[in-house]
KOLGU-55308 format. One record per residue (C-alpha): residue in three letters; x, y, z. Coordinates in Angstrom, 3 decimals, always signed. Example, Ala and Ser with C-alpha at 12.3 -4.5 7.8 and 13.67 -1.06 7.14 Angstrom:
# KOLGU-55308
R / ala / +12.300 / -4.500 / +7.800
R / ser / +13.670 / -1.060 / +7.140
END
This chain:
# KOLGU-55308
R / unk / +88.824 / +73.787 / +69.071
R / unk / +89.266 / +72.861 / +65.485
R / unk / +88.510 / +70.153 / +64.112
R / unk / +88.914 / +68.007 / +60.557
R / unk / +88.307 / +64.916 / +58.773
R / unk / +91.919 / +64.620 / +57.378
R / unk / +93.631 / +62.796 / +59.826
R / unk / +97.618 / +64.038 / +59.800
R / unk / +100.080 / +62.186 / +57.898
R / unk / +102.799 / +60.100 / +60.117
R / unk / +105.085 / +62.934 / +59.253
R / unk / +102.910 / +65.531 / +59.725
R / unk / +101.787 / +64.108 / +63.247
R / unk / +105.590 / +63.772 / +64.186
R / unk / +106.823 / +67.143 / +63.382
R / unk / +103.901 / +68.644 / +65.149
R / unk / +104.280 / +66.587 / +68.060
R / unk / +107.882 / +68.253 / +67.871
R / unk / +106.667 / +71.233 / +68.016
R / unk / +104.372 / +70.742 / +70.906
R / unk / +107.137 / +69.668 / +72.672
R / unk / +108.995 / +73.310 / +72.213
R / unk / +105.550 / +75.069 / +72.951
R / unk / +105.887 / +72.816 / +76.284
R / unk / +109.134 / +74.343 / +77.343
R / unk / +108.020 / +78.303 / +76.024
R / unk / +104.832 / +77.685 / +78.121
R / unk / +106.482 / +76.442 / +81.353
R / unk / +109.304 / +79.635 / +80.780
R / unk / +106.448 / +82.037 / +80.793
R / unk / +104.772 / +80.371 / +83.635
R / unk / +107.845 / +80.665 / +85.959
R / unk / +108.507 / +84.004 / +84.852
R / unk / +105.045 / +85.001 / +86.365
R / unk / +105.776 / +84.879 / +90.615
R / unk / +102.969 / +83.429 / +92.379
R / unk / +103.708 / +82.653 / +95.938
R / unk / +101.970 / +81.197 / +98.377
R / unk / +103.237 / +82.555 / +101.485
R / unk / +100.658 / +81.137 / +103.518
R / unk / +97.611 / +82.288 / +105.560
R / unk / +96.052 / +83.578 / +102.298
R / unk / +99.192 / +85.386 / +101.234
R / unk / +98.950 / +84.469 / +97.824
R / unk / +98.751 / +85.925 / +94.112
R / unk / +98.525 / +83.718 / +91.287
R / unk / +96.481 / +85.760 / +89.336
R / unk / +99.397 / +86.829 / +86.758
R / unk / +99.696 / +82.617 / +85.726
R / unk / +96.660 / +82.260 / +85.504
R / unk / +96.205 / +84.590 / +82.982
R / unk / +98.673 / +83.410 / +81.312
R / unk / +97.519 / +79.769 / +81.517
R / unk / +94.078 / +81.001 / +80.209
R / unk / +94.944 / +83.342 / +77.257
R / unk / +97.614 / +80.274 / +75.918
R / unk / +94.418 / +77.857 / +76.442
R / unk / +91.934 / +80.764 / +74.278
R / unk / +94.491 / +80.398 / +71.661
R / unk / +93.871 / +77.091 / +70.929
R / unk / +89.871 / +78.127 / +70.745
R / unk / +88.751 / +77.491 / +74.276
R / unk / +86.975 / +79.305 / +76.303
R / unk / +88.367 / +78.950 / +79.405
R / unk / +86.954 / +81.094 / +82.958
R / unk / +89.208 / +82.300 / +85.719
R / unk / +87.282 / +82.141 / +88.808
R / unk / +88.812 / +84.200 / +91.803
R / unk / +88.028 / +83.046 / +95.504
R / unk / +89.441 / +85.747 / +96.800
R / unk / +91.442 / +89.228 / +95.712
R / unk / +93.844 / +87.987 / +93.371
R / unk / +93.684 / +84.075 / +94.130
R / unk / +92.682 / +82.955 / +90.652
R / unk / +91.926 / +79.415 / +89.293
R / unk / +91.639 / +78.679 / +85.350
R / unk / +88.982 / +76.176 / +84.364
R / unk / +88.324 / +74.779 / +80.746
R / unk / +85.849 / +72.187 / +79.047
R / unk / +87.766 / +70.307 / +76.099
R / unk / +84.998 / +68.449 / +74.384
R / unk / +85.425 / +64.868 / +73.049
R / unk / +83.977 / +63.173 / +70.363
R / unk / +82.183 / +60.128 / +72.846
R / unk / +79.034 / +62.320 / +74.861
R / unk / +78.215 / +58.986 / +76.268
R / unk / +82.224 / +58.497 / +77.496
R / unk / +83.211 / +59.516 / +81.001
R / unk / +85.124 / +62.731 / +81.288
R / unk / +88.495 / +63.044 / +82.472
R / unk / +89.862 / +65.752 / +85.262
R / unk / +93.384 / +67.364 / +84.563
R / unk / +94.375 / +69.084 / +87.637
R / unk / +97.540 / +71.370 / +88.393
R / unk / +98.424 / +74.117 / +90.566
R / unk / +99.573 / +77.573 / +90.060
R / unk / +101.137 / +78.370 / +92.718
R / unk / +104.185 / +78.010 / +94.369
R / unk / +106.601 / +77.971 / +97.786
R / unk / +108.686 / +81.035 / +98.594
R / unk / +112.170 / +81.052 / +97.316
R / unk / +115.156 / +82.965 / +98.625
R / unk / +117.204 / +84.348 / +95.804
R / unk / +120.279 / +84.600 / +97.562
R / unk / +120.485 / +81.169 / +98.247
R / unk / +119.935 / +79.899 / +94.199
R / unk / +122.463 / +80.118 / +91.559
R / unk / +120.447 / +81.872 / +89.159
R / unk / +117.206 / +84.202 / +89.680
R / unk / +113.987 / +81.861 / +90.810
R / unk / +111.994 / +83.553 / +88.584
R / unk / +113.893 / +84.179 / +85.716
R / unk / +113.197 / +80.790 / +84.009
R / unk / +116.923 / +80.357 / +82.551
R / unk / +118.056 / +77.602 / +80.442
R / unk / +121.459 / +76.038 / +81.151
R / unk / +122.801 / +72.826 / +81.592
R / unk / +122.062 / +70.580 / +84.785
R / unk / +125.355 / +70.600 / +86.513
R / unk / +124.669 / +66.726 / +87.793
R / unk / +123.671 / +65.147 / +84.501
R / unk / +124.514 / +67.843 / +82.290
R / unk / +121.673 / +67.609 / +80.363
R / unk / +120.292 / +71.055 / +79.455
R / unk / +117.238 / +72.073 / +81.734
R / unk / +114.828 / +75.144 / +82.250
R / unk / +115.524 / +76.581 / +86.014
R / unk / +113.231 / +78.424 / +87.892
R / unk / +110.615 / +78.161 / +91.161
R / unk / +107.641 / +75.524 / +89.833
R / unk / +109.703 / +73.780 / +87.346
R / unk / +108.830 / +70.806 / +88.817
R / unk / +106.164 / +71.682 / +91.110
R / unk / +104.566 / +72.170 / +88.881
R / unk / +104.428 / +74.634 / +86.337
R / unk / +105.752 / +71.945 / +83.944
R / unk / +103.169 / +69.879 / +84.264
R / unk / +100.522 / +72.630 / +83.460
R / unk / +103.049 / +73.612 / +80.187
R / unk / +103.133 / +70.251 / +78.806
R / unk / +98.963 / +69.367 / +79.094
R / unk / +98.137 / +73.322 / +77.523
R / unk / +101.058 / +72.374 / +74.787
R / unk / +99.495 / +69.112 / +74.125
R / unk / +95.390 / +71.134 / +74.048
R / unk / +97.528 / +73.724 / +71.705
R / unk / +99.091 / +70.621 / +69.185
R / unk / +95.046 / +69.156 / +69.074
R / unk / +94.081 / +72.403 / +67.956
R / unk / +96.801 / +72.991 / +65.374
R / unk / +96.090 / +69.279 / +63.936
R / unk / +92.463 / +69.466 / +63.960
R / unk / +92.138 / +66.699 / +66.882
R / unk / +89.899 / +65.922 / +69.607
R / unk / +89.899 / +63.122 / +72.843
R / unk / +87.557 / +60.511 / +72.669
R / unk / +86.024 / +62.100 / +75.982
R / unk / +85.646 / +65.412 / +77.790
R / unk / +89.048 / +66.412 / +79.829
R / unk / +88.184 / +69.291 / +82.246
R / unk / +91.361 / +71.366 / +82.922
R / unk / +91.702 / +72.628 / +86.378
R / unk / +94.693 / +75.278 / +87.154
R / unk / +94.415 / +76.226 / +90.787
R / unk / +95.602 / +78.078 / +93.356
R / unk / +96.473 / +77.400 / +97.248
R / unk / +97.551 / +73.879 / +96.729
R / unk / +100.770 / +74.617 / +98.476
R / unk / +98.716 / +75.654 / +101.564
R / unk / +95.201 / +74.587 / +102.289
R / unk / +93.246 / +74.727 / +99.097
R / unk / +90.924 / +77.041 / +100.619
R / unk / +91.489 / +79.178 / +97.368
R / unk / +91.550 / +76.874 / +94.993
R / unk / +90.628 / +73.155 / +94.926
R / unk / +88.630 / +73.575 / +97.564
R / unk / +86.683 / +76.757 / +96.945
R / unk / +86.368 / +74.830 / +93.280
R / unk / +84.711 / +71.701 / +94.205
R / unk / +82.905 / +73.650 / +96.813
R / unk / +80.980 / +76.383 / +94.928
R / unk / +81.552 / +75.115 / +91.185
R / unk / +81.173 / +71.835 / +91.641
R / unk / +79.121 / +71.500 / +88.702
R / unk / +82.520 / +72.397 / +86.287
R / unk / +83.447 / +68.284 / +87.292
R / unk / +80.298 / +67.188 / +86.063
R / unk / +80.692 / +63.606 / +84.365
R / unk / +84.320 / +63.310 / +85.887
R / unk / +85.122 / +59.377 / +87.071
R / unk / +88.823 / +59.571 / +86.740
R / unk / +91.697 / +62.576 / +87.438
R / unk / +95.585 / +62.945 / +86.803
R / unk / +97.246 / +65.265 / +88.967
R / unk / +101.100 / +65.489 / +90.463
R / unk / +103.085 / +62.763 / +92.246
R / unk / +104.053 / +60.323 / +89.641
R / unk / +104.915 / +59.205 / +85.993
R / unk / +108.694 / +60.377 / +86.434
R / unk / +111.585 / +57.960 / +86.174
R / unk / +112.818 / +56.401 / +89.000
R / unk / +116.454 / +55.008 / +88.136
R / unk / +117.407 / +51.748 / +90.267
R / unk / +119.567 / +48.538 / +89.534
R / unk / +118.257 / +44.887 / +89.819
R / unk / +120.035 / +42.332 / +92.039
R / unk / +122.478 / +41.470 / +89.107
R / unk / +123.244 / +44.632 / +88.752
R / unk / +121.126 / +46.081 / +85.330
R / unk / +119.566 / +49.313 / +85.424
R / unk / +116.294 / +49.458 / +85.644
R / unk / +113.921 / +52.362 / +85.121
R / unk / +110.655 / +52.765 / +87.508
R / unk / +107.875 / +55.016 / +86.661
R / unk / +105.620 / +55.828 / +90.216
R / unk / +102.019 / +56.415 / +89.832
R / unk / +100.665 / +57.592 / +92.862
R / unk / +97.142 / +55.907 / +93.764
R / unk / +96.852 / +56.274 / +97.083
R / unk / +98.047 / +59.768 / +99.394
R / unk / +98.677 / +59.864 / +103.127
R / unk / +96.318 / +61.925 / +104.738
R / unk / +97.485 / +66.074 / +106.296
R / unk / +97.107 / +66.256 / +110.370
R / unk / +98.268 / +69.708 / +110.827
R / unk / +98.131 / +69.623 / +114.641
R / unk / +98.695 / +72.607 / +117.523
R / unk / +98.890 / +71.391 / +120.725
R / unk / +98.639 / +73.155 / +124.169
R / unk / +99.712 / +72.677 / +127.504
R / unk / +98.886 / +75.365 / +130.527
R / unk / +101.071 / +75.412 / +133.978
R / unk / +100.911 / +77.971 / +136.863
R / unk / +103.021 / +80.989 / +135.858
R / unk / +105.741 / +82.395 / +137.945
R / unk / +109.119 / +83.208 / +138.975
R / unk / +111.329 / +81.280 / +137.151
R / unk / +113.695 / +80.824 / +140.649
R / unk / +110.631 / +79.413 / +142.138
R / unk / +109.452 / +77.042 / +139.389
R / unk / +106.428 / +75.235 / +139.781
R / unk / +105.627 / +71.890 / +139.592
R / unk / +103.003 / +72.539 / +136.575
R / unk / +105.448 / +73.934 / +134.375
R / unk / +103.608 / +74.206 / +130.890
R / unk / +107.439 / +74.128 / +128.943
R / unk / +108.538 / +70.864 / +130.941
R / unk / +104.596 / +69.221 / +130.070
R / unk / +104.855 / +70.129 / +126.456
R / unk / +108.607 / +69.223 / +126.014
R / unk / +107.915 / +65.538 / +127.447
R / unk / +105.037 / +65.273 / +124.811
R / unk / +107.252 / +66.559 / +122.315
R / unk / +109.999 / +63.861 / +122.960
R / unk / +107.281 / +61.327 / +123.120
R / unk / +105.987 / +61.766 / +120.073
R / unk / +109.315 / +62.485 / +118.061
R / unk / +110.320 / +59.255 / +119.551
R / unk / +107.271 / +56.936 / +118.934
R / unk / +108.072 / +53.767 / +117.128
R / unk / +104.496 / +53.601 / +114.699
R / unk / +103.251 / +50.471 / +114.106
R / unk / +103.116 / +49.134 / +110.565
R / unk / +100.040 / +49.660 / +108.253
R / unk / +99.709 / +48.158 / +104.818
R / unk / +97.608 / +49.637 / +102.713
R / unk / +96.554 / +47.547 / +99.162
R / unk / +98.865 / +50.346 / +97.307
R / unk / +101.391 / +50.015 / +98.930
R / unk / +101.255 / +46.071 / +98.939
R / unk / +101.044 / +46.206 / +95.221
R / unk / +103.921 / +49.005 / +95.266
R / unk / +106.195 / +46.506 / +96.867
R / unk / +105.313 / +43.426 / +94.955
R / unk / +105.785 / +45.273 / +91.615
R / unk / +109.318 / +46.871 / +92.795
R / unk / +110.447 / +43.943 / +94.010
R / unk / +109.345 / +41.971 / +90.839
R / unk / +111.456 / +44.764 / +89.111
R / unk / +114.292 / +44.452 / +90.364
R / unk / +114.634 / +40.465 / +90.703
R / unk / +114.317 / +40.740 / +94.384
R / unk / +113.216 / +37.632 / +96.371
R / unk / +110.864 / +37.461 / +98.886
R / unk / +110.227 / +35.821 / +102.230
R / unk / +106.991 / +34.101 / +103.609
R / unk / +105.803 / +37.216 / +106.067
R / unk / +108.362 / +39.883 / +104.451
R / unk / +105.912 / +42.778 / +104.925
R / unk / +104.139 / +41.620 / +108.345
R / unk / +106.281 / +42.941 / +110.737
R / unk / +108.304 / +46.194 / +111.428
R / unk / +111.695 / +44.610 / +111.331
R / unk / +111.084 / +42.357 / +107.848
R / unk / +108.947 / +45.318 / +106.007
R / unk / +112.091 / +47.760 / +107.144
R / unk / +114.771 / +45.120 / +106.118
R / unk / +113.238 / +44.486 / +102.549
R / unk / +112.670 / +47.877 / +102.252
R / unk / +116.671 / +48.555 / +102.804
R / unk / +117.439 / +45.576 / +99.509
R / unk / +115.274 / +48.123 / +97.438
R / unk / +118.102 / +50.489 / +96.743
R / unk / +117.452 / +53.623 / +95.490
R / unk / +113.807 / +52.340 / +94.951
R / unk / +113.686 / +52.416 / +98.427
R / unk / +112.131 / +55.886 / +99.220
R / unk / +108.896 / +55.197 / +96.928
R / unk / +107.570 / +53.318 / +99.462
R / unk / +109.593 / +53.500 / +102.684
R / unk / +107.158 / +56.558 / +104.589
R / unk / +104.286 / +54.998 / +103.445
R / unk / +103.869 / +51.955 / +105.934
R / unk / +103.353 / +53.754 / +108.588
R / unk / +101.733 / +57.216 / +110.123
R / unk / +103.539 / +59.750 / +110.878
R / unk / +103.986 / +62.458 / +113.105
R / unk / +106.814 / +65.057 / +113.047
R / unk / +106.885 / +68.037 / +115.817
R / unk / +107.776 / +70.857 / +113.717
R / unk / +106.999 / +74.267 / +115.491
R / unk / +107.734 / +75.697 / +119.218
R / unk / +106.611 / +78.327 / +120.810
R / unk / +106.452 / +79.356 / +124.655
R / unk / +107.186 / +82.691 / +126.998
R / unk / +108.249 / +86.101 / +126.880
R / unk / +111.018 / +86.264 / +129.452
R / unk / +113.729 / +84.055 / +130.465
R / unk / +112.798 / +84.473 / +133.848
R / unk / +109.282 / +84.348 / +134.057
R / unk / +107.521 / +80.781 / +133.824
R / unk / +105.004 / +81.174 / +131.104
R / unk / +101.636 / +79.674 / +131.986
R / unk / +101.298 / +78.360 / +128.828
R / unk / +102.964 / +76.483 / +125.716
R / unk / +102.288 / +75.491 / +122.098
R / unk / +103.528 / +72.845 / +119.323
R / unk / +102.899 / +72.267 / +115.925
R / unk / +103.127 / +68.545 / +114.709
R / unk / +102.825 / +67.595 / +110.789
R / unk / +101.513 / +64.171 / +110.887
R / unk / +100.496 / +62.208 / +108.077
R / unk / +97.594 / +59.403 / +107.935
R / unk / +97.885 / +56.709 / +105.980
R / unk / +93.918 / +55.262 / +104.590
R / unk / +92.495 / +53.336 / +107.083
R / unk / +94.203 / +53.817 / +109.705
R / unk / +92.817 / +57.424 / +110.816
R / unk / +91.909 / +55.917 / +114.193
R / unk / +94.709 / +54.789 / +115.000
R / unk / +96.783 / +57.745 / +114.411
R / unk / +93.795 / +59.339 / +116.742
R / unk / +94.382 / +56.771 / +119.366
R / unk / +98.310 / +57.065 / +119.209
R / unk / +97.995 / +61.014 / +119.843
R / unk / +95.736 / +60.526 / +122.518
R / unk / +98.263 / +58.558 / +124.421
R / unk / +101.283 / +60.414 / +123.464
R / unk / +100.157 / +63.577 / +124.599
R / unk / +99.216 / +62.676 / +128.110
R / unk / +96.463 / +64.229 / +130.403
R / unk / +98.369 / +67.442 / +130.138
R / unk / +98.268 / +68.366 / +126.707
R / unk / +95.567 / +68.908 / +124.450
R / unk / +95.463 / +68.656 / +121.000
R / unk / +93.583 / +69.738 / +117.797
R / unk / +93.722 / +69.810 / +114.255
R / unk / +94.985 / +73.000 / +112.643
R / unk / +94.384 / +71.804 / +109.467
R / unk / +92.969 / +68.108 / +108.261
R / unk / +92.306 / +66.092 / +104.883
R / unk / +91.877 / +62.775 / +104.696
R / unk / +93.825 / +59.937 / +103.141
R / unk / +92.436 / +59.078 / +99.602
R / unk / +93.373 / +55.663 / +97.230
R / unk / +92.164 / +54.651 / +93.890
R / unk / +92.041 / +51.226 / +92.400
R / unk / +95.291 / +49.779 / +90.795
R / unk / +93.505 / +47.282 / +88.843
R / unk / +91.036 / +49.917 / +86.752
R / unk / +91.259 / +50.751 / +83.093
R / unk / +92.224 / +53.677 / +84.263
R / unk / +95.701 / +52.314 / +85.446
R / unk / +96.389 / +50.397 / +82.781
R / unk / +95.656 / +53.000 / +80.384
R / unk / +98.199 / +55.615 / +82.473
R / unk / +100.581 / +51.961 / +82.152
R / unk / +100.176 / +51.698 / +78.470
R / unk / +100.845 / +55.641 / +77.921
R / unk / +104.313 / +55.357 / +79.230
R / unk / +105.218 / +52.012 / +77.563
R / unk / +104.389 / +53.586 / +74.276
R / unk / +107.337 / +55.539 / +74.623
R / unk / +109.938 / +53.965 / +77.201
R / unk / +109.117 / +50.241 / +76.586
R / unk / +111.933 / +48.937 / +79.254
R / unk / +109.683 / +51.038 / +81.660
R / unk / +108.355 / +49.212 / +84.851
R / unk / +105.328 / +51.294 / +85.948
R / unk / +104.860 / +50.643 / +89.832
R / unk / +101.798 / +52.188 / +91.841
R / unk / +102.982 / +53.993 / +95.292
R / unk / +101.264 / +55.928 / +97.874
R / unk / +102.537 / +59.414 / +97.921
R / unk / +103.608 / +60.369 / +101.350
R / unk / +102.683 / +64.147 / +101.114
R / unk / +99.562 / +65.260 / +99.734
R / unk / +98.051 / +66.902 / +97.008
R / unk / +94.286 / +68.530 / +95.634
R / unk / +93.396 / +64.766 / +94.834
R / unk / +92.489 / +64.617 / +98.544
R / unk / +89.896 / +67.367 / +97.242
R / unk / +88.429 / +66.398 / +94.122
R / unk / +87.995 / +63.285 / +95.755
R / unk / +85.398 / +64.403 / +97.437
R / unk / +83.841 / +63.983 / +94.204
R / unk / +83.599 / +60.624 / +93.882
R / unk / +86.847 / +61.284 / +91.766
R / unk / +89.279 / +58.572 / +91.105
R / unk / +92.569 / +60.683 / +91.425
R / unk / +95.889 / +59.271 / +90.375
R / unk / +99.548 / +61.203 / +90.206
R / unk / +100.822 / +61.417 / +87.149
R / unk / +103.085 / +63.962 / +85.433
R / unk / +105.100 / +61.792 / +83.154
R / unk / +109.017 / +62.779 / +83.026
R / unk / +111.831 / +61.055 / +81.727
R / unk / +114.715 / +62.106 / +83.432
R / unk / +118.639 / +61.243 / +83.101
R / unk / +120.277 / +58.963 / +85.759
R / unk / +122.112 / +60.609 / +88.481
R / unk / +118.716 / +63.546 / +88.840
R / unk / +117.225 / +63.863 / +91.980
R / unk / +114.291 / +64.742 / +91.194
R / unk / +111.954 / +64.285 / +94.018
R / unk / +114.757 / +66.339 / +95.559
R / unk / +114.407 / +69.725 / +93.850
R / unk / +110.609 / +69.879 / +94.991
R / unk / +110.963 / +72.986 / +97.656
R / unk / +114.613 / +72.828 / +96.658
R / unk / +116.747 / +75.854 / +95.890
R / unk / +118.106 / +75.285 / +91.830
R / unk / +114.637 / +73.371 / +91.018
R / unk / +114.851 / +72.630 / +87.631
R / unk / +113.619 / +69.731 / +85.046
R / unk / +115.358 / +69.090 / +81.561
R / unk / +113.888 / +70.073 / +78.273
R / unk / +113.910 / +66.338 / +76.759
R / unk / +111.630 / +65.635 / +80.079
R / unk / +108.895 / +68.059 / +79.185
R / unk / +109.323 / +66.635 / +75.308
R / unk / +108.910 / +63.339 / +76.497
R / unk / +105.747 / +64.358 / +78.696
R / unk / +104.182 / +65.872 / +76.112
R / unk / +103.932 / +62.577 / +73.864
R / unk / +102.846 / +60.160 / +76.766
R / unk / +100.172 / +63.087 / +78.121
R / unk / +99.507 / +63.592 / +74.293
R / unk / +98.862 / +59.558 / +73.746
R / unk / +96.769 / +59.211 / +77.168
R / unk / +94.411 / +61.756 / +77.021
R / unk / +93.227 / +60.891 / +73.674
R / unk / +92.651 / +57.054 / +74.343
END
């Protein structure tokens, strides 16, 4: 990467920064226009993207690697060097890939990456499978690598950019294989920004006002992926028995779908709530957030600001999958589940305790698939940095930490001794769902939202 002792002119910074903000949306285009499902059980290709990512990162006189775990399941790593050796460097982390989508059921072609105007806010947007998760995200940090180049700049410290694969399964492929068998890449890395945050939030105070929240995840719920497995006597289904593996695994089933979790509060979420509620001029009650019934009914005066932290204050478990006999007439001597539940940090016993009890003697249970819950401090430089980033450009903005109720690959660089935050910044218009379109059919994220990320990524990753 270049670099120059002229610093740019005020007018020569802005007009750049302009055009970084085009290169964003060209960048994110390409990206979508390059499939790269994850189907599952290491049914993936991302290897097309990656390239891609990697030949737009060369241009701006990297060097970046693409390491392959497997046939075709690529990752893109790259070393931007900053001017500070003794600084702490900085992890940027995105992935490549993305969830099936059915063409027939979208109003334009998934991969196509059209341009048209958002029929909500009618704003103009770029359309296509990983606009928002999160092939934008990985167009706005290689346009904002690209604009350093082009202006002869360089962060303060290292940033390590890491474009993986397999996030939208188990990471086997990507995050994990990374931190795994190139662990070394992350060497020096304290801090990380990855999805599941900096995006606007619209909401309205108690008088009425809008007010515009910007989420930064610092905490995720852990992934319990579970199968469990009941076994009966098999049979005639005129003669049923008394053993019969559907009934045992159906009463397990309604148990669990049915279980009333008890309330956990995490620090994030504590500070999530008293920054939301500060927001939005919301009073509070002595003991608002130590019981079920007060946490649910402040939750409910939180408005649209509600769903930031409503799943996090308590596990989860959700029976998602079925599957049992061949025959409508035969008793099968065995049955299976899948349950999704989610584990909130710290309470990982609990959720171990509650399963034990809700499946009964009958059932057993394992994990299919399992990471663990992760949270980073809100009160770190770190933090306030990501803060100040956004304030430089939306000043009215109230930045509010949340725990992110799915998960992400911070749950695997973590394992570095990583501090992993969400944060893809995004102004969006009022009236955009954007959470919404994640998995969605039409996902799609306007152009003035990857402008605007470019500036606040541009502004924090060079403090």
């Amino acid at each position: 990467m270049g670099h120059n002792d002229t610093f740019p002119s005020d007018s020569a910074r802005e007009a750049a920064l302009t055009a970084a903000g085009e290169d964003a949306i060209h960048l994110t285009r390409e990206l979508i226009r390059r499939d790269s499902t994850n189907r599952g059980g290491g049914e993936g290709d991302e290897r097309a993207a990656a390239e891609f990512a990697a030949e737009a990162l060369g241009a701006a006189g990297l060097s970046p690697v693409i390491l392959e775990s497997a046939d075709r399941r690529a990752n893109v790593v790259v070393r931007v060097p900053g001017t500070d050796p003794d600084a702490d460097a900085l992890l940027v982390h995105g992935h490549l890939d993305v969830v099936p989508a059915d063409a027939h059921d979208w109003s334009v072609p998934p991969f196509s990456g059209e341009i048209a105007d958002c029929p909500v806010t009618g704003a103009p947007a770029l359309w296509g499978r990983g606009a928002v998760d999160m092939k934008n995200t990985i167009g706005m940090v290689t346009a904002v690598v690209r604009h350093w180049s082009e202006m002869g700049l360089r962060p303060r410290r290292d940033i390590v950019l890491a474009f993986v694969a397999d996030e939208e399964d188990s990471a086997a492929y990507g995050a994990d294989h990374l931190v795994r068998e190139h662990a070394d890449l992350f060497e020096g890395c304290t801090v990380a920004i990855g999805e599941g945050g900096g995006h606007t939030v619209h909401a309205r105070s108690t008088n009425g006002d809008p007010v515009r929240l910007y989420p930064i995840g610092a905490a995720e719920r852990g992934s319990a992926w579970l199968t469990l497995r009941s076994r009966g006597t098999a049979g005639h289904g005129s003669r049923p028995p008394r053993d019969n593996a559907v009934g045992t695994l159906a009463a397990a089933i309604a148990r669990i779908d049915e279980h009333r979790w008890p309330l956990h509060m995490t620090p994030v979420t504590r500070a999530a709530i008293e920054s939301i509620t500060k927001a939005l001029g919301v009073e509070r009650a002595h003991g608002d957030i130590e019981s079920n019934e007060a946490v649910d009914a402040l939750i409910a005066r939180l408005g649209t600001a509600a769903p930031l932290v409503a799943p996090t204050v308590r596990n989860s478990a959700a029976p998602t999958m079925l599957s049992a006999g061949y025959k409508v007439n035969v008793v099968p001597g065995e049955a299976t589940a899948g349950v999704d539940g989610r584990v909130l940090p710290g309470a990982e016993e609990a959720f171990t305790a509650a399963m034990d009890e809700l499946t009964g003697n009958r059932v057993t249970w394992e994990y299919a698939h399992g990471s663990p819950p992760v949270s980073a401090p809100v009160d770190s430089p770190a933090f306030d940095a990501l803060r100040s980033a956004l304030l430089a450009h939306d000043p009215e903005a109230h930045v509010v930490p949340v725990c992110l109720s799915g998960g992400t690959d911070a749950k695997v660089f973590a394992r570095l001794g990583i501090d992993c935050y969400g944060f893809s910044p995004m102004r969006l218009p009022a009236g955009m769902d954007y959470p919404g379109l994640l998995h969605g059919v039409d996902e799609r994220v306007p152009l003035d939202g990857l402008r605007f990320g470019v500036r606040v990524l541009d502004g924090f990753l060079r403090s």
